[in-house]
N, CA, C and O of each residue as an XYZ file, in Angstrom:
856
protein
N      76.068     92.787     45.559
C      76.297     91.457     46.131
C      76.715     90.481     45.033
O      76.093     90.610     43.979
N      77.491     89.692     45.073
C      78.239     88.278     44.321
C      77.129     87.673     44.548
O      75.978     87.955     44.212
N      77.678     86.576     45.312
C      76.385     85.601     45.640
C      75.777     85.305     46.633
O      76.366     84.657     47.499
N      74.638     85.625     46.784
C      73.629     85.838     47.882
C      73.962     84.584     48.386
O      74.187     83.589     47.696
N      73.995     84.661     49.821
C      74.085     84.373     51.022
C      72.686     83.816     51.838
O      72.210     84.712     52.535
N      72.007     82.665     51.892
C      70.951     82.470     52.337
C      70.488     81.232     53.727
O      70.233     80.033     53.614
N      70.516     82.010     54.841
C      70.711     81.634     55.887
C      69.138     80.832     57.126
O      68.172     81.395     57.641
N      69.583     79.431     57.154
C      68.447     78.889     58.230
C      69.200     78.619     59.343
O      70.337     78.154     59.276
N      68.580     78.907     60.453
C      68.476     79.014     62.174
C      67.916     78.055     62.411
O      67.240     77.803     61.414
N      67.725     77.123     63.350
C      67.298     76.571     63.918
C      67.355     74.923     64.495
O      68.473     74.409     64.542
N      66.229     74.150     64.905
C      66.634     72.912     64.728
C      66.332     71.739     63.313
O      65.764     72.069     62.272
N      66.771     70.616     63.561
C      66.352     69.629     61.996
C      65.380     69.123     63.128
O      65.953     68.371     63.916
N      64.199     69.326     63.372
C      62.980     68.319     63.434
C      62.059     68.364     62.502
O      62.058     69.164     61.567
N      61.155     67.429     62.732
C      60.140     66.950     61.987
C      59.468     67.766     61.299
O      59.719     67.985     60.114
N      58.454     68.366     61.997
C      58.030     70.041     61.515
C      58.843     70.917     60.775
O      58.208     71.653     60.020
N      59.942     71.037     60.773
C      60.535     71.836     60.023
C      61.436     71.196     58.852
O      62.290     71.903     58.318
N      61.252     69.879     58.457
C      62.090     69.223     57.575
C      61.561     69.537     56.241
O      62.251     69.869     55.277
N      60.102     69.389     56.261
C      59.740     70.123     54.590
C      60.266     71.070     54.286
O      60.852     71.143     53.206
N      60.202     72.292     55.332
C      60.728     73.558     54.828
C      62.142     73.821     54.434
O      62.454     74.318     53.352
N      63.043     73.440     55.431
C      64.264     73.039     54.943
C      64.457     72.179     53.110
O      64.805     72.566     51.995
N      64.114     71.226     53.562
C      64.224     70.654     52.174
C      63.802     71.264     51.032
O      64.369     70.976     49.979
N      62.447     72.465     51.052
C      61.933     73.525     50.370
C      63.645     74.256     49.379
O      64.127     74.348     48.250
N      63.856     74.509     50.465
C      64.879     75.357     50.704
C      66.040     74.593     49.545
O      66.288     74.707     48.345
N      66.485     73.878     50.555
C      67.347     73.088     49.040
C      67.353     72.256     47.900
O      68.292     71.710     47.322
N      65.888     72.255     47.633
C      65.500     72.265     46.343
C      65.830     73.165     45.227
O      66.074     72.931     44.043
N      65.742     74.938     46.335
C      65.287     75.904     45.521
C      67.137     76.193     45.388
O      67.600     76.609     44.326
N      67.687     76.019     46.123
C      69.028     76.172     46.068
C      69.751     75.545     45.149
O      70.879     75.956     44.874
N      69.126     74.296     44.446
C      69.812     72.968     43.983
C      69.548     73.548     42.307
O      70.332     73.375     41.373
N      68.132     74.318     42.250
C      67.737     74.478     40.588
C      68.102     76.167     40.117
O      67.810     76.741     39.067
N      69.058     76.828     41.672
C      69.400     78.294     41.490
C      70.755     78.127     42.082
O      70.927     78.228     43.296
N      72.034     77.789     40.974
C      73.638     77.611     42.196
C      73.864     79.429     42.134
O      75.019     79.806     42.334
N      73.077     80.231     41.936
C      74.100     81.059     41.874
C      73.836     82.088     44.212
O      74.393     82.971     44.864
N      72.678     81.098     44.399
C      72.508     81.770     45.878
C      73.495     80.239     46.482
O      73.852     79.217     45.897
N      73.649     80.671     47.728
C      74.501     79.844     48.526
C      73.419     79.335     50.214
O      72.502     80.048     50.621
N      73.726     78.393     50.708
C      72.354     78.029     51.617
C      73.218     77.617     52.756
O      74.023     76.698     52.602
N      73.069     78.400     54.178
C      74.002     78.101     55.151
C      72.731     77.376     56.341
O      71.554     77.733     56.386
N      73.242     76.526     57.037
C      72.116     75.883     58.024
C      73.105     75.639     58.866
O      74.229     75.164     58.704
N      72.143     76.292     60.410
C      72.769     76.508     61.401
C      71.841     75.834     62.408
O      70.675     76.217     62.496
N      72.337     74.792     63.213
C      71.065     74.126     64.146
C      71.650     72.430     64.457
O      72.781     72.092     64.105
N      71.005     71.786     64.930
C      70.674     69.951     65.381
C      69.695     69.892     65.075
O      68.797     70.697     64.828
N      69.811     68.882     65.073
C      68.143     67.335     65.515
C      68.663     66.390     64.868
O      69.731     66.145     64.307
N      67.201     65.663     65.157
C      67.567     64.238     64.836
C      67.112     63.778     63.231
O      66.777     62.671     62.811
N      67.257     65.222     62.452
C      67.063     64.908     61.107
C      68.387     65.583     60.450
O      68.127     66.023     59.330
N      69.452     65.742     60.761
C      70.232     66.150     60.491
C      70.892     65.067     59.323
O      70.965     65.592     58.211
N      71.138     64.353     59.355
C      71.599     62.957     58.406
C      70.580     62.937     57.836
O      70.865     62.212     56.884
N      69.426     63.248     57.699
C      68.646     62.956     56.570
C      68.849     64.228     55.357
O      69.209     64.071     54.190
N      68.570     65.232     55.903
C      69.607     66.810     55.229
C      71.060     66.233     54.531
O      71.281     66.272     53.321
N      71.635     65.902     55.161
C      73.017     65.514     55.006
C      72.850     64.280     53.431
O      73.369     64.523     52.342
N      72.127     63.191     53.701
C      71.922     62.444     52.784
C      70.957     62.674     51.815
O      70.877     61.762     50.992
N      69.966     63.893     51.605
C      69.646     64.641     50.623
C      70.616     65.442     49.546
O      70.813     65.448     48.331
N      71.004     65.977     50.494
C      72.454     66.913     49.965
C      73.155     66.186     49.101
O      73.562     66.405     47.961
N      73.249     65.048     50.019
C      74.868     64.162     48.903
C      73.999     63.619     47.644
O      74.372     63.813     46.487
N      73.166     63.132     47.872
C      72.500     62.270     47.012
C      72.288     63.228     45.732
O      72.682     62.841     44.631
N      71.418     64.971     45.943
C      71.166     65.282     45.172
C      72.681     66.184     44.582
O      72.535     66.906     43.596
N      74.011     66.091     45.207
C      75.082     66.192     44.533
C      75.109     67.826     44.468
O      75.326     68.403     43.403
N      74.830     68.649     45.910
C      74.580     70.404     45.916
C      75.419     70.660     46.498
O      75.508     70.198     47.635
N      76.716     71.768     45.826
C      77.459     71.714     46.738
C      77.582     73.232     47.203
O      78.574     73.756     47.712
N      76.468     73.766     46.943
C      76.472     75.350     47.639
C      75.586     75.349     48.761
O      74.647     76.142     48.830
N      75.844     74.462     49.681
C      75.227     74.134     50.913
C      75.938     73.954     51.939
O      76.459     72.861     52.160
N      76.083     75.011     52.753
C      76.684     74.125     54.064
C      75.984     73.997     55.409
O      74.954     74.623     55.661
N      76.733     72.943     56.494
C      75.517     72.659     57.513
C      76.672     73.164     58.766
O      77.829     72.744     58.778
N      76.150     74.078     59.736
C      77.209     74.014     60.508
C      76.523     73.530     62.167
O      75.305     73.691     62.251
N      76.966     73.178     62.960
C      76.246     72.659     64.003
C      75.753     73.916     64.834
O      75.628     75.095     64.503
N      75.448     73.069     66.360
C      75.410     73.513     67.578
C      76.289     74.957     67.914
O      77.486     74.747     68.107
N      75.859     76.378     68.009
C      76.835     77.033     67.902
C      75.887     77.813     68.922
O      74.659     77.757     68.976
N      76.804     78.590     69.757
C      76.753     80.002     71.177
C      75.621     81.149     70.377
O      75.503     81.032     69.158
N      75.066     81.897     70.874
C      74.711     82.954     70.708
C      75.134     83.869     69.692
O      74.566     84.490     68.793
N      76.476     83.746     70.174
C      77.860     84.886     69.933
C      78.071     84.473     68.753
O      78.085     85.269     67.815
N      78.255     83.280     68.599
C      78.828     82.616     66.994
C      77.531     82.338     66.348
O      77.781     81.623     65.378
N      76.284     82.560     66.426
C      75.566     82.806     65.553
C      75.028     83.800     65.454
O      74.259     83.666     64.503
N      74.889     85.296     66.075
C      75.023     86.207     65.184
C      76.259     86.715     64.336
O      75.960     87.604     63.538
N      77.778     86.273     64.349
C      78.354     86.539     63.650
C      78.243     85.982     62.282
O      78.625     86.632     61.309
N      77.536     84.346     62.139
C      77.631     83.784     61.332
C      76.329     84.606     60.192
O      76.263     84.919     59.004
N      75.684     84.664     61.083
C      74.157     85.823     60.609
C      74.515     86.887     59.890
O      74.106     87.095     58.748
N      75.550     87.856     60.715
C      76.378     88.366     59.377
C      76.671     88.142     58.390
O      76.775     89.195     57.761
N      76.822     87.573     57.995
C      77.948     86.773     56.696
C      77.055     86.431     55.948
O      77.361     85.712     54.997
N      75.613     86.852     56.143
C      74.716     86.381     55.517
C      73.724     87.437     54.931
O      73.741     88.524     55.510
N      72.754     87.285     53.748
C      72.176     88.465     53.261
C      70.698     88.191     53.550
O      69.931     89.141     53.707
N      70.377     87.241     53.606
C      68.821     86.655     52.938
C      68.745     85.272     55.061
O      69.636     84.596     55.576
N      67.820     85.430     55.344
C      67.174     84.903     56.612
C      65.889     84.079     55.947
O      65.152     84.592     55.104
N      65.714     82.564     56.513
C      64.864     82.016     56.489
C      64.766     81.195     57.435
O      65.452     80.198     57.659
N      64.060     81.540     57.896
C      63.509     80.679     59.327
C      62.416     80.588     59.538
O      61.654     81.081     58.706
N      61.725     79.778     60.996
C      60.621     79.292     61.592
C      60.617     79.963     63.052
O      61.600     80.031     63.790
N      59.628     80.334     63.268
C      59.076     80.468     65.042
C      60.402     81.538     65.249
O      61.093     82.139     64.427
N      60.414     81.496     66.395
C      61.594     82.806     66.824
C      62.769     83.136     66.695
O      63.274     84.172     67.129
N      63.438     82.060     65.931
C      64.269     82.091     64.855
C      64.322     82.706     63.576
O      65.189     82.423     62.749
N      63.250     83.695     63.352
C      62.799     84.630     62.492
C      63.396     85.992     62.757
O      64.037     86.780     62.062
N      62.833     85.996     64.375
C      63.550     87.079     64.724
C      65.085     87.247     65.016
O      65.660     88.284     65.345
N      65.653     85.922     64.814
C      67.537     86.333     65.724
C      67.955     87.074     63.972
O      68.599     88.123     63.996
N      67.530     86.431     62.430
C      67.903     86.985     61.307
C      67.309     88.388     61.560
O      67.970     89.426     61.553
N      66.119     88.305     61.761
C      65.657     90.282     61.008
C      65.905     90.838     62.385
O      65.685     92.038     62.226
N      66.247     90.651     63.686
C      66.964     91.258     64.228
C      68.206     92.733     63.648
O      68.325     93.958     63.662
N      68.774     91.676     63.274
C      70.622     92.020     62.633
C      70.278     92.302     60.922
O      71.024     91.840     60.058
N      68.689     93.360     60.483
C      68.248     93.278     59.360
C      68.668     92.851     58.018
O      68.858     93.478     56.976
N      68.779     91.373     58.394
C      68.459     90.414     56.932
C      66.496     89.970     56.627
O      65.726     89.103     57.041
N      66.422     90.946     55.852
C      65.071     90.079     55.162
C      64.703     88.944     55.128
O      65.509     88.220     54.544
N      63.624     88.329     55.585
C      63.483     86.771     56.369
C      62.608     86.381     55.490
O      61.714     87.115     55.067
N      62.734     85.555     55.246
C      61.769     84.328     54.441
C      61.118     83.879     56.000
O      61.780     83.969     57.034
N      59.553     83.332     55.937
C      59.361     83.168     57.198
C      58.553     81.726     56.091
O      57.835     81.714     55.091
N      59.433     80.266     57.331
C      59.538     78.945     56.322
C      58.016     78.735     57.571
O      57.817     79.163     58.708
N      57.030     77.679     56.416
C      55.729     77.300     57.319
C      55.934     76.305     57.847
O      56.996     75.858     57.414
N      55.419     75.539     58.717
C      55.418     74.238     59.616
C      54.373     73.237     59.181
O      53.145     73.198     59.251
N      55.254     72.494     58.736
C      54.660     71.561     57.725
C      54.973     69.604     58.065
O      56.060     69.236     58.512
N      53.778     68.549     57.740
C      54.421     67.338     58.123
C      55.886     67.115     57.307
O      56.475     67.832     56.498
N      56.150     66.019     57.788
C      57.928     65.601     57.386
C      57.940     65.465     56.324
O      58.897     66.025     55.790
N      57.003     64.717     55.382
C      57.468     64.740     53.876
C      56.366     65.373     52.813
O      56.244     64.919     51.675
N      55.566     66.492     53.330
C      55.100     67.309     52.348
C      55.590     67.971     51.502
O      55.012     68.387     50.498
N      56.825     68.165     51.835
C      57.570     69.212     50.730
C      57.363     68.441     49.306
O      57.614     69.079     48.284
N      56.923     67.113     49.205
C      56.832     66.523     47.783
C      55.432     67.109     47.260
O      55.234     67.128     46.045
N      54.729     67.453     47.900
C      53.634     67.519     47.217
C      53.105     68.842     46.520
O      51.949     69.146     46.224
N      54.519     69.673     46.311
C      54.734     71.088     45.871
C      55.107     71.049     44.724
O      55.866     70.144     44.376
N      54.676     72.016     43.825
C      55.469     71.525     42.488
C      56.917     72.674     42.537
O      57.986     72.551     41.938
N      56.500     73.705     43.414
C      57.245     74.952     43.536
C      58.035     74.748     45.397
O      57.490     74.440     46.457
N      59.062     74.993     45.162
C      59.608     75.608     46.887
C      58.349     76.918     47.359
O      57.879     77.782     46.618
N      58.031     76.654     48.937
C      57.348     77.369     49.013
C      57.617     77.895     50.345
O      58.327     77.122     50.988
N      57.322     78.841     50.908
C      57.125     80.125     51.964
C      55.769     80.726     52.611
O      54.652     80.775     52.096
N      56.095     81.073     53.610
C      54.670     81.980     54.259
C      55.306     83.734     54.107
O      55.202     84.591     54.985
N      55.839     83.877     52.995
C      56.575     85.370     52.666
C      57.337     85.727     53.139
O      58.065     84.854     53.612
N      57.714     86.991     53.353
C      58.610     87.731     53.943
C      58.400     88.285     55.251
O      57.215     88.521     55.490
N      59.270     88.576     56.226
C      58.787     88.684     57.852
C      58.433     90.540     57.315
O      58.899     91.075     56.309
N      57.554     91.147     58.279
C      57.511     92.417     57.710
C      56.314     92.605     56.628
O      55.529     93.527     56.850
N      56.087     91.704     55.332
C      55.312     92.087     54.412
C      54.063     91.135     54.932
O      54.006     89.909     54.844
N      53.045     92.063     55.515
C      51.342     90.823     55.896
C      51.569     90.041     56.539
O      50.776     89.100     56.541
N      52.656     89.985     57.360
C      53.189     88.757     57.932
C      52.578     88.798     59.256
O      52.586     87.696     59.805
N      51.886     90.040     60.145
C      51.450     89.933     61.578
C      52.706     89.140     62.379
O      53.899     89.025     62.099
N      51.965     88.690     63.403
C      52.735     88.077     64.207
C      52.471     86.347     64.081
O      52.146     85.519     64.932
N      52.723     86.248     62.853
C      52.324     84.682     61.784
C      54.455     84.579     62.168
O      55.226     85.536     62.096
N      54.729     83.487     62.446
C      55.829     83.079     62.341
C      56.679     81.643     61.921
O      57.747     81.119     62.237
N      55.311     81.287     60.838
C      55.183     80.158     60.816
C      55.094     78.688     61.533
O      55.601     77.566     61.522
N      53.998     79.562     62.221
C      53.835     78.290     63.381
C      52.633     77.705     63.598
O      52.419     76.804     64.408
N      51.439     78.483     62.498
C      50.495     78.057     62.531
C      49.997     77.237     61.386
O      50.098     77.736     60.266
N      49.481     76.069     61.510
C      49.025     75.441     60.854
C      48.287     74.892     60.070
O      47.335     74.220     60.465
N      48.649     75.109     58.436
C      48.186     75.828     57.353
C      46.836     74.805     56.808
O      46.933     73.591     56.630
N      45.791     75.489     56.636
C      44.457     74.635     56.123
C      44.418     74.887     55.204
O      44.043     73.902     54.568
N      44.631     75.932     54.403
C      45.060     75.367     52.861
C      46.328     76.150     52.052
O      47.300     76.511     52.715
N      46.274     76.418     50.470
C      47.573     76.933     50.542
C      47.454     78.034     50.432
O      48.569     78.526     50.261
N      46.617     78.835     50.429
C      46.524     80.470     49.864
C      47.251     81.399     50.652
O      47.290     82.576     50.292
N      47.836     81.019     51.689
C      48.681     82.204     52.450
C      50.133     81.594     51.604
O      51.124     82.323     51.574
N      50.161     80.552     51.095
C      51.908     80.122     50.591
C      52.142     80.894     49.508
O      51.274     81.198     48.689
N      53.736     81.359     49.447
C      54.295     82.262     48.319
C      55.735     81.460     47.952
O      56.592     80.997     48.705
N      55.646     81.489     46.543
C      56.911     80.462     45.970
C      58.256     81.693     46.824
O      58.477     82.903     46.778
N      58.808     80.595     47.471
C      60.455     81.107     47.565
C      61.238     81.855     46.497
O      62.044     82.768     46.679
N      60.856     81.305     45.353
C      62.118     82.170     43.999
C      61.557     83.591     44.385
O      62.312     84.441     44.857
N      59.824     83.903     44.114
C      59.799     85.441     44.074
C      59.769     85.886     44.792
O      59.660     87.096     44.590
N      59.824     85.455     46.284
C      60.073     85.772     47.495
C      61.749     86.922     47.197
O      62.007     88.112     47.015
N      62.531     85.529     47.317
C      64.021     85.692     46.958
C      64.054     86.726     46.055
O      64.782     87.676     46.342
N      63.578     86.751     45.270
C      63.706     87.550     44.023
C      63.326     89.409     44.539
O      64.001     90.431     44.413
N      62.378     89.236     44.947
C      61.783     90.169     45.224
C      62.774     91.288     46.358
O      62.913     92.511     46.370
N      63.362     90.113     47.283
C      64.533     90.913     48.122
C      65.675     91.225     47.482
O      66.295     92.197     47.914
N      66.051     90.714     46.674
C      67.350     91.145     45.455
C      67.377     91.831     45.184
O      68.432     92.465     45.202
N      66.037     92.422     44.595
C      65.876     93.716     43.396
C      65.694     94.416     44.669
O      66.272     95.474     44.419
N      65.283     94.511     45.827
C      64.705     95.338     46.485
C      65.715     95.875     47.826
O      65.335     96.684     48.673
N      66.871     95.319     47.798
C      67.283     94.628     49.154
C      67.193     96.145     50.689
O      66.911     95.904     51.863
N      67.449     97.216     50.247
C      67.227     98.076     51.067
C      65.742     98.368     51.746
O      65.500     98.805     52.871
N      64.770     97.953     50.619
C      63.863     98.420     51.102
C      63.284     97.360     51.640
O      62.099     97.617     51.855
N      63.567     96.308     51.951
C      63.032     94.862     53.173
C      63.829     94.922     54.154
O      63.484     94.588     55.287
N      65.442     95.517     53.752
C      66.367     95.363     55.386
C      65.430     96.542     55.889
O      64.656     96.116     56.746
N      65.292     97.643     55.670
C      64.587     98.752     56.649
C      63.380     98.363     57.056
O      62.959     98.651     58.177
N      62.448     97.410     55.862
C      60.888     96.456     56.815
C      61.002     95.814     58.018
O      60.326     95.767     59.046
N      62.298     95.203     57.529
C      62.474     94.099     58.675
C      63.279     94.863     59.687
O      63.340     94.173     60.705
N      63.707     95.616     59.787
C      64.288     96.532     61.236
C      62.997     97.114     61.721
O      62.857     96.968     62.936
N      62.011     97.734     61.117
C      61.313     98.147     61.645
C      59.775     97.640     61.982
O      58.913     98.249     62.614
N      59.697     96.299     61.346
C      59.318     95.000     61.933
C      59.562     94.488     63.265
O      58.700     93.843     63.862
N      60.274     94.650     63.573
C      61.264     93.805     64.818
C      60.892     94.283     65.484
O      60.219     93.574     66.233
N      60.933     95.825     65.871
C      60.585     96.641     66.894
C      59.087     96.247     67.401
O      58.519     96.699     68.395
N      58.737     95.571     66.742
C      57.349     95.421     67.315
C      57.407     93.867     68.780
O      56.647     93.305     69.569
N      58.990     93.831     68.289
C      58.935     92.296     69.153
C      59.835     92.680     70.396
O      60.302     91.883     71.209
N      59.995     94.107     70.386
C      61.303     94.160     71.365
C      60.512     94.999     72.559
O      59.840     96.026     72.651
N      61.154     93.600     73.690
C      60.663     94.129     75.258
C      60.685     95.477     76.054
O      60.175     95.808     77.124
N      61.218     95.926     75.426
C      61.774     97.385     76.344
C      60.641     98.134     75.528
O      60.271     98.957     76.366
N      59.904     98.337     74.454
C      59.492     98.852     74.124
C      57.890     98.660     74.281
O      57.060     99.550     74.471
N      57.560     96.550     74.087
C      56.454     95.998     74.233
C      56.178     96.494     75.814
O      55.423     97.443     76.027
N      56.764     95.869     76.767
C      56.737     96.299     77.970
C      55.707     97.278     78.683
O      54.559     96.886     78.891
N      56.043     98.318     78.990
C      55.624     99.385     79.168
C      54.248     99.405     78.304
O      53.234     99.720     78.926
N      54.151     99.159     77.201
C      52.697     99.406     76.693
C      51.799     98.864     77.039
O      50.693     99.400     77.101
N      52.161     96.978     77.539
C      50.779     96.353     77.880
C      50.868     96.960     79.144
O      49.710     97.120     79.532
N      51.831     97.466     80.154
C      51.193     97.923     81.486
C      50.680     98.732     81.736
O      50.094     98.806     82.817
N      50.676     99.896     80.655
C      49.556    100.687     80.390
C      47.782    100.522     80.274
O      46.785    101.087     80.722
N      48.153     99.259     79.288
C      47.097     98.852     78.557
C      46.261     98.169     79.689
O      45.043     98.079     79.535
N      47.033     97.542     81.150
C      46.307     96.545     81.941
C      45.768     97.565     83.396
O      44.894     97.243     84.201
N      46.629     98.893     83.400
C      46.821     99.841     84.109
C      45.236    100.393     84.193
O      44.382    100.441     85.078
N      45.311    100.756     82.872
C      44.348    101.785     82.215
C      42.996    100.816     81.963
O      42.074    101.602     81.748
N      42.688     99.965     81.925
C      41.746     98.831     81.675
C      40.469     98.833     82.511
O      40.661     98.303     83.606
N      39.115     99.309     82.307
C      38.162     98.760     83.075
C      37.636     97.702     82.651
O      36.485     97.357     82.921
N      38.418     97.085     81.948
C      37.416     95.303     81.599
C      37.678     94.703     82.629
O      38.678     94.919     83.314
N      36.453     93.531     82.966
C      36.101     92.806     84.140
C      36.752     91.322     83.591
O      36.206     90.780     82.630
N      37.715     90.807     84.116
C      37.940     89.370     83.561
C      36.753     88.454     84.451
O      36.334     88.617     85.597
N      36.435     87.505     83.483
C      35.752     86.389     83.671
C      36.900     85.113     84.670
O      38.091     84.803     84.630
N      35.966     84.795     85.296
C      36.682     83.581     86.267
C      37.798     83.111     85.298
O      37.718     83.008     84.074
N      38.946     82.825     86.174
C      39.638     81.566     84.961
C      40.220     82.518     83.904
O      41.300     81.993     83.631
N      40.084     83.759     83.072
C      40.121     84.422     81.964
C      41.057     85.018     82.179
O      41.043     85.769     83.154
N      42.353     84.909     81.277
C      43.588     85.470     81.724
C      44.200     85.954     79.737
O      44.235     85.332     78.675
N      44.546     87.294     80.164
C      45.009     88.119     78.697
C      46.348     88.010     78.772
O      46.911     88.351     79.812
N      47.117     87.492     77.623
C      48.430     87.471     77.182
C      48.503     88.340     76.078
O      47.561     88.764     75.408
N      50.171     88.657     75.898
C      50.145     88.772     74.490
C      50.432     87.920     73.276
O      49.837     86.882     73.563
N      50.953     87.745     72.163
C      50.639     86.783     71.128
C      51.916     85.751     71.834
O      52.919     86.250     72.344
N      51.728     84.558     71.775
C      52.611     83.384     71.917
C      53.851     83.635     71.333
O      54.714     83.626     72.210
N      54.455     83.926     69.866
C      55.743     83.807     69.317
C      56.251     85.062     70.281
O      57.426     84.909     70.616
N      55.548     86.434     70.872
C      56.335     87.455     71.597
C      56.829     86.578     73.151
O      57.919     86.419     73.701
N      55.487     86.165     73.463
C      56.107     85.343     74.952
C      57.339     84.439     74.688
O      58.266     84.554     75.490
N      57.450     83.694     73.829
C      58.299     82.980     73.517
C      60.149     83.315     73.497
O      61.173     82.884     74.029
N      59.676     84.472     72.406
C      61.051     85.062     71.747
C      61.499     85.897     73.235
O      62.690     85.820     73.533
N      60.552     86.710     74.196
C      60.966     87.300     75.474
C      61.896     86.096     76.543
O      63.056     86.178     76.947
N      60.949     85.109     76.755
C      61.669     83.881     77.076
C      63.218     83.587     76.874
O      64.071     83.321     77.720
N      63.267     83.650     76.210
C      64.056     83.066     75.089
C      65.754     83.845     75.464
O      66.869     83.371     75.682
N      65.129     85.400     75.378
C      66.494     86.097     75.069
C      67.095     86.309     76.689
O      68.233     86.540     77.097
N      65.230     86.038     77.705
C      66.099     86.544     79.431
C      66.776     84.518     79.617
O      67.343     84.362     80.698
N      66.737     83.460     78.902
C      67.385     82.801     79.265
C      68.718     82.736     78.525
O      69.666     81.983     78.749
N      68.648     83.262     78.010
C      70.549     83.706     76.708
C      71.098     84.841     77.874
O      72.324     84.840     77.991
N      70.468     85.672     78.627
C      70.942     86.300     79.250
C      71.591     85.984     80.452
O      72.607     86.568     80.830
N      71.036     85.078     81.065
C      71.204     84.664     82.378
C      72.200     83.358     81.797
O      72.162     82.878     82.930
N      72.906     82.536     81.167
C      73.956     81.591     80.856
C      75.292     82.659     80.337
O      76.477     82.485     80.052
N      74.364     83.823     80.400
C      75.780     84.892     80.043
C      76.808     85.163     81.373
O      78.037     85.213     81.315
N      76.270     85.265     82.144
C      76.044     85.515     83.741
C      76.873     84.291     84.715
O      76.807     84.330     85.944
């Protein structure tokens, strides 16, 4: 690889503006990776006027884009960092994911390092950075994150492919109806079993991409 390719999904809100900004910090004191951001909100001009201000020009922001045009753009890309189920559209299409934490709007100052909840795949469970961190000991600096997928890069694209599978319906499916099939537990009034929130979500998610296909 030339120069790594390092790709965020999603939207510019509040919650996710530290991490972003994480991000092009770490981009701003390393030109030799490149930082693509794909998404809206209503922090988009504040990104935008970070950028200019701090004078980075291996950054680009591209908007509002189809399905279709963002996994192609996902291609073009080596390195995934994202939030919530936007974790999964990168290690889907196995790019190794930085999985960014959810953090208030201007904490990212109070880091001395860019920071991460690791790599999707490594201890990561079904953590998708969405839970909300009480202190810092689950955070891992971004450089050795990054670093770590460089030197490594085959052996995180095959984590993260075989990561994924743990999120994919055709496969989840069938197991919990086993699991509810086969079940003599007695639910309590009111007491209702799901599976983890980011899977309900990301399932959500892909039967409504399906049905605007339609």
């Amino acid at each position: 690889m030339d120069r790594i390719k390092i790709i965020w999904v999603g939207r510019f809100v509040d919650f996710k503006i530290s991490s972003i900004i994480m991000m092009i910090n770490f981009i701003k004191e390393n030109p030799k990776y490149f930082f693509t951001l794909v998404g809206y909100g209503n922090y988009k001009r504040k990104i935008e006027r970070y950028i200019k201000f701090n004078n980075i020009k291996n950054i680009k922001i591209i908007g509002k884009s189809s399905p279709e045009e963002i996994n192609n753009i996902i291609k073009e890309n080596h390195i995934g960092y994202c939030m919530g189920t936007s974790v999964l559209e990168t290690a889907k299409l196995g790019l190794p994911t930085l999985i960014a934490p959810m953090l208030p709007s201007n904490s990212y100052k109070k880091f001395k390092e860019p920071v991460c909840l690791g790599i999707f795949g490594e201890n990561s469970g079904y953590n998708l950075g969405e839970t909300v961190l009480k202190d810092n000991m689950s955070l891992k600096k971004i450089k050795t994150c990054v670093e770590n997928i460089v030197n490594n890069y085959e052996y995180y694209s095959r984590l993260t492919l075989k990561k994924i599978q743990q999120f994919d319906i055709e496969l989840i499916a069938p197991k919990y109806y086993l699991v509810i099939k086969n079940s003599s537990m007695k639910l309590q009034k009111n007491e209702k079993i799901f599976p983890k929130v980011p899977i309900i979500k990301y399932f959500l998610k892909r039967i409504y991409i399906k049905l605007l296909r339609y």
